[in-house]
N, C-alpha and C positions, 0 to 999 in steps of 0.2 A: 548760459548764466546759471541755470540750475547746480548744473553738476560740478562749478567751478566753485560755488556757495558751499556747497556740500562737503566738496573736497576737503577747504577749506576749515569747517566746522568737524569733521574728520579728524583734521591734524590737532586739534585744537583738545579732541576727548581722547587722544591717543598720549598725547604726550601729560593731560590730566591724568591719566589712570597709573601710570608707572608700573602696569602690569601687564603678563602676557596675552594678548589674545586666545581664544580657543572656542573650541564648538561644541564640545561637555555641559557646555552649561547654556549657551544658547542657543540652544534647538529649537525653537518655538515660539513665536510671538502675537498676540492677538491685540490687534488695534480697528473696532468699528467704525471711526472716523475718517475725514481725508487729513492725511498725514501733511505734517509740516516739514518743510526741508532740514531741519533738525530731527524731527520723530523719522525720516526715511533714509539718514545715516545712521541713527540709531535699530534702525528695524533690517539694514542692509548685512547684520552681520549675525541675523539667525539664520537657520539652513532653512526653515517655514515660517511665512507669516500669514496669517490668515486675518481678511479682513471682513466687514460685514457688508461694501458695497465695493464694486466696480473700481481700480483705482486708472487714473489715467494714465495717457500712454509714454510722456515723460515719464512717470513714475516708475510704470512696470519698466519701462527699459533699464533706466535705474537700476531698480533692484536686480533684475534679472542678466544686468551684467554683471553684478555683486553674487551674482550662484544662486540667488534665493528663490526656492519653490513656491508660489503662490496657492492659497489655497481659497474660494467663496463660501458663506455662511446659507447653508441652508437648513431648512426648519422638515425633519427629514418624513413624518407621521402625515404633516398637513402643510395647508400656508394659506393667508389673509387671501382673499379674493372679491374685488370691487368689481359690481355690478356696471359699473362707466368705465370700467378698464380693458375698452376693444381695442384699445392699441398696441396691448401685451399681445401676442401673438400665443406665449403661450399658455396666460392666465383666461384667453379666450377661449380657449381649447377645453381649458376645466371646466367652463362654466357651459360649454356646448356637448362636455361627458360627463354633465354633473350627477347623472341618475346610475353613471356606471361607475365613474372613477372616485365617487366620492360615496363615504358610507353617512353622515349628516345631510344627507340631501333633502331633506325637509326643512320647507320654510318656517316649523314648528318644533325644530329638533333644537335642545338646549345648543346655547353656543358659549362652552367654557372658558373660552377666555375672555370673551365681552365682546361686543362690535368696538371696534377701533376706527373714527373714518368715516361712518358709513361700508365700513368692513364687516365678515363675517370670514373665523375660520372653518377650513373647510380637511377636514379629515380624510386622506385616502384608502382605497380601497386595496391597491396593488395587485387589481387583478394585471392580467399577460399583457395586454394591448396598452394599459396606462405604465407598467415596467418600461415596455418599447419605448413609447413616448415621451414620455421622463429622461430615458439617458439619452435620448437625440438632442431633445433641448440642454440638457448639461452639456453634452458633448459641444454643439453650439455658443454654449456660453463660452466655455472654455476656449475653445479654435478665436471665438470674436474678439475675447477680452487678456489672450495669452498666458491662460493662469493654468494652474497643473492639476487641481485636484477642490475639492469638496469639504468642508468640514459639516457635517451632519449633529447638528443638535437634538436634543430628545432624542437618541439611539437605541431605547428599551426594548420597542415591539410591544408584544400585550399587555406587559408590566403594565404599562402605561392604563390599560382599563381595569387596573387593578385599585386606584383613584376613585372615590366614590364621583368625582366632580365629570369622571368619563367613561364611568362603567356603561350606561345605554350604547356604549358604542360597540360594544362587545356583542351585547344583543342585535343589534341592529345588522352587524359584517355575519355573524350567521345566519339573520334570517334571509340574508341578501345575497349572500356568498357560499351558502351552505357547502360548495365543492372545494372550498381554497384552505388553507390551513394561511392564517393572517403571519406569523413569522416566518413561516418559509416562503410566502413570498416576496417577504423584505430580503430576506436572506439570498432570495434569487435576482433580486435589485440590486444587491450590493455585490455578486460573485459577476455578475453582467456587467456591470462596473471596472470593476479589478479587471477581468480580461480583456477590456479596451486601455489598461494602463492608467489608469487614473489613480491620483493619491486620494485614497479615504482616509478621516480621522473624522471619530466618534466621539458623540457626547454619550459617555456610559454605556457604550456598546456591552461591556461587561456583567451588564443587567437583564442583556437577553435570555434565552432558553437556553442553558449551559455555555452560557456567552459565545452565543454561535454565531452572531453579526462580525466577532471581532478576530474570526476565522478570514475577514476577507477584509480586513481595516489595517492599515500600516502604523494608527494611533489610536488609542484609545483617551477619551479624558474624562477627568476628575474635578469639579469644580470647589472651590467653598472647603477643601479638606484640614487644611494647615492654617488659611487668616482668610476673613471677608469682610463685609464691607455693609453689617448689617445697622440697620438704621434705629433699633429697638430700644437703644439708650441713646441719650445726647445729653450736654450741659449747655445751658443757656449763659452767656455772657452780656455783660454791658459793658459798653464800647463809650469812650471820651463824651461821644455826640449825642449820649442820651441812646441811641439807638442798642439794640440786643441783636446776636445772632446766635444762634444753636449750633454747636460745632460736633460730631461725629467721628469715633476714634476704631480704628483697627479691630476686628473682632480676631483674637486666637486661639485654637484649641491646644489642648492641653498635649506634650508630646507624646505621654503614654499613649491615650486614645489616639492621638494621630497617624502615631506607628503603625496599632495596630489595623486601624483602619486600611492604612495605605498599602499596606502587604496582604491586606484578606481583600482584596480589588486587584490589584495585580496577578493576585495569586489565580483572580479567577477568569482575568483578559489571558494570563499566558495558557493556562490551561486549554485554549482554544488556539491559540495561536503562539508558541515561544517566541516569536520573532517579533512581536509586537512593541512599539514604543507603548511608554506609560507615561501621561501629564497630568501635574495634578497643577488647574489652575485656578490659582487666587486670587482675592480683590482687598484693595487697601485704600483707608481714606487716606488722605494727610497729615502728619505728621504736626502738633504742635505743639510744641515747649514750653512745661509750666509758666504761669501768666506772660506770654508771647505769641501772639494768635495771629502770624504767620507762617501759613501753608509751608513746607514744606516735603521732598519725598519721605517716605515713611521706611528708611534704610530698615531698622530694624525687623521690618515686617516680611521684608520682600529678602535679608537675609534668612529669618528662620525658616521661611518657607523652601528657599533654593535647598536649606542644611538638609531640612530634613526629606527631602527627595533626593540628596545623595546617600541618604543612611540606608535608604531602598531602591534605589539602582534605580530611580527615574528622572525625570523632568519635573523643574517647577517655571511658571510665569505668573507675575503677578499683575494686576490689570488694575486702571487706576478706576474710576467711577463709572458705568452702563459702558463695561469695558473699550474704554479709553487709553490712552498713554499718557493723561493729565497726573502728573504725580507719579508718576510710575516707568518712567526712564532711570535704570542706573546703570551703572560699571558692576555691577559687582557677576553680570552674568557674562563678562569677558575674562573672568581669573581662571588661568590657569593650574587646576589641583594634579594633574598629572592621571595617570592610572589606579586605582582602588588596588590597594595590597591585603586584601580579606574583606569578611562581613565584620558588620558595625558591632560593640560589645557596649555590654554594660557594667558600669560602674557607681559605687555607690562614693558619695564626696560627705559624708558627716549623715546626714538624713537625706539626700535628696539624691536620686537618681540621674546620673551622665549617660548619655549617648554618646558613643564616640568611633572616628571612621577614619583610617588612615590611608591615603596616597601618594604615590611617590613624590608629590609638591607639596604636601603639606597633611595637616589632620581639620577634621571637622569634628567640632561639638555641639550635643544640645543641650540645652539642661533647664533645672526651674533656675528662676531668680536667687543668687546669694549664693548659689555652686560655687566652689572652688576645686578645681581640678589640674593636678598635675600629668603632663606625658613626657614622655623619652624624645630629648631632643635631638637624638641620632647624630649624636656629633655636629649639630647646627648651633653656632654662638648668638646668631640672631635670627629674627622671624617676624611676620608682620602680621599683627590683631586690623583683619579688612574691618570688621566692625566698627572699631576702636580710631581705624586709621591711623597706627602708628606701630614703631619698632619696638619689640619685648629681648630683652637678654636673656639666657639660659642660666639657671644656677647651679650647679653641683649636676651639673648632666638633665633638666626636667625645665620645661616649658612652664610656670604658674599659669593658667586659664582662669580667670575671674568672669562667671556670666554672670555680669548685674544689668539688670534691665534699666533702659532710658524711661524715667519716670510718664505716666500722661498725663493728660488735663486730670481726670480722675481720681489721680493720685494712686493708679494702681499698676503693679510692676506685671509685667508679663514675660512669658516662657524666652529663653536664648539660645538661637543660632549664632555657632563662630564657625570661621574659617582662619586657620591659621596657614600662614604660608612660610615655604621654606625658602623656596627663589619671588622675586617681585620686582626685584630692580630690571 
């Protein structure tokens, strides 16, 4: 029944999209939730999907006859540990090596992140014997639940007590550890790792000691770089019923800063590793159209984010709320752009600065709001604005590109990702 639904709903966004499939662009997908038989057609046609719990075994089968690499969320520094949780076999374990394997082992040692629960986190030490034991029960996890690999958040190492809110902890691993050097023995976590085959992918591995964690990660990532999903402004509405809701709109940086961000973080994952993937993943509220305060996906956001991590030869995903796929299902990460035929240039269109990237299917722009931009249509009479969702003609040889931003509640225009296409039918 499942996979006949699925099927099903399958035929239904293939013959919606009118474009080609490919795997350029959907590399990558991070969904925390249990996926719906819609969100696991949709997540079946990244080559990773990492999620933040267990999924079941309908499911993995699913996907997993779909090609797709599973990966689990762990929190890679420390992890929440309940005093009543003798049934974990092996959060028992921690709390039975609490004076060895953990460097906050005092009942009196700040706890930065709050008790959650009746929880307290518990920061590890990564001495030899807790490395060992660590990748058994991964390895266990993995063989149990048929998943391939780890996604490690907080990837830093010391940076991390670089944080006033976690500097004691620094103090603390030396006066307790005085023989181990605290990143090389993550570092020896993660190389222990890799040579049992397991896929690693980092939350900012990039940040270590000359990004040397990402010597032995197949991913590195990037959160928040391109659009997020922060809460710090809102507009309150009033609604028919007398009632108000606050509604919350897309945060995006700016493409300069973007760019440049994104290639001084790459620059400094390959440097350790050239072979490494680069993700930079986003978060996006909803999408709602001047005085019409139905939700919808937030295309524009989840395009300029995809543009502009092809302008720097990486990966984008954008994730809907406490990373979700609520909002944040599209098509637009099954278009097919072909090959990259160079690096991205720049152009100026009147006053305002273009990014622009050609491949053999088409070109990608980015630019501010009110750009107008022409390119060489390469002998193409027509061409399809994904943004725009519709067909453009050629004049006199040149593509017109108009990036005008979809207004928001706020009434303020924001930065443009296109994707022009040359084939799509």
């Amino acid at each position: 029944m499942l996979l006949s639904l699925i099927e099903r709903i399958l035929f239904f966004i293939v013959i919606s999209l009118q474009v080609a499939f490919a795997d350029n662009l959907s590399y990558i997908a991070f969904d925390y939730y249990y996926p719906t038989d819609e969100d696991l057609v949709f997540l079946s046609n990244f080559r990773y999907v990492v999620t933040g719990n267990f999924l079941g075994e309908k499911e993995v089968t699913f996907l997993k006859e779909k090609g797709v690499k599973l990966l689990y969320y762990e929190w890679l520094p420390a992890e929440y540990v309940c005093a009543e949780e003798t049934n974990n076999s092996w959060k028992r374990k921690i709390l039975n090596n609490v004076n060895r394997w953990v460097i906050d082992d005092s009942p009196t040692d700040p706890d930065p992140m709050g008790r959650k629960y009746g929880c307290r986190d518990y920061f590890f030490s990564f001495t030899d014997d807790f490395i060992e034991e660590r990748i058994k029960n991964i390895i266990h996890n993995l063989k149990k639940n048929r998943y391939d690999g780890v996604f490690f958040d907080w990837a830093t190492g010391s940076k991390i007590f670089e944080q006033e809110e976690y500097s004691f902890l620094h103090e603390k691993f030396r006066k307790k550890f005085p023989e181990l050097d605290y990143d090389k023995q993550i570092e020896k976590f993660l190389r222990m790792l890799k040579e049992k085959g397991i896929i690693i992918a980092l939350n900012r591995g990039f940040r270590s000691k000359k990004a040397a964690f990402d010597k032995w990660a197949d991913i590195d990532v990037a959160e928040s770089v391109f659009t997020t999903d922060s809460t710090a402004f809102g507009k309150k509405f009033f609604l028919k019923e007398g009632k108000s809701v606050t509604l919350y709109e897309t945060t995006y940086e700016d493409p300069d800063v973007a760019i440049s961000i994104a290639r001084n973080f790459i620059r400094k994952a390959k440097s350790s590793n050239p072979s490494i993937a680069f993700l930079f993943l986003n978060y996006a509220f909803p999408y709602y159209e001047k005085n019409t305060y139905i939700p919808a996906i937030d295309d524009q956001a989840i395009l300029y984010a995809i543009s502009l991590s092809l302008l720097v030869d990486s990966f984008s995903f954008t994730a809907g709320k406490d990373v979700s796929l609520k909002f944040a299902k599209s098509e637009f990460y099954f278009l097919d752009l072909g090959k990259p035929l160079g690096k991205y240039r720049v152009r100026k269109a009147g006053k305002r600065k273009v990014w622009l990237r050609e491949f053999s299917n088409g070109i990608v722009a980015v630019g501010y709001h009110g750009a107008v931009v022409e390119v060489n249509s390469y002998g193409h009479k027509m061409a399809y604005d994904v943004l725009e969702g519709k067909e453009i003609l050629s004049r006199n040889g040149k593509f017109i590109i108009p990036l005008y931003s979809r207004p928001y509640l706020n009434s303020n225009f924001q930065p443009v990702g296109k994707i022009i296409l040359w084939k799509w039918r």
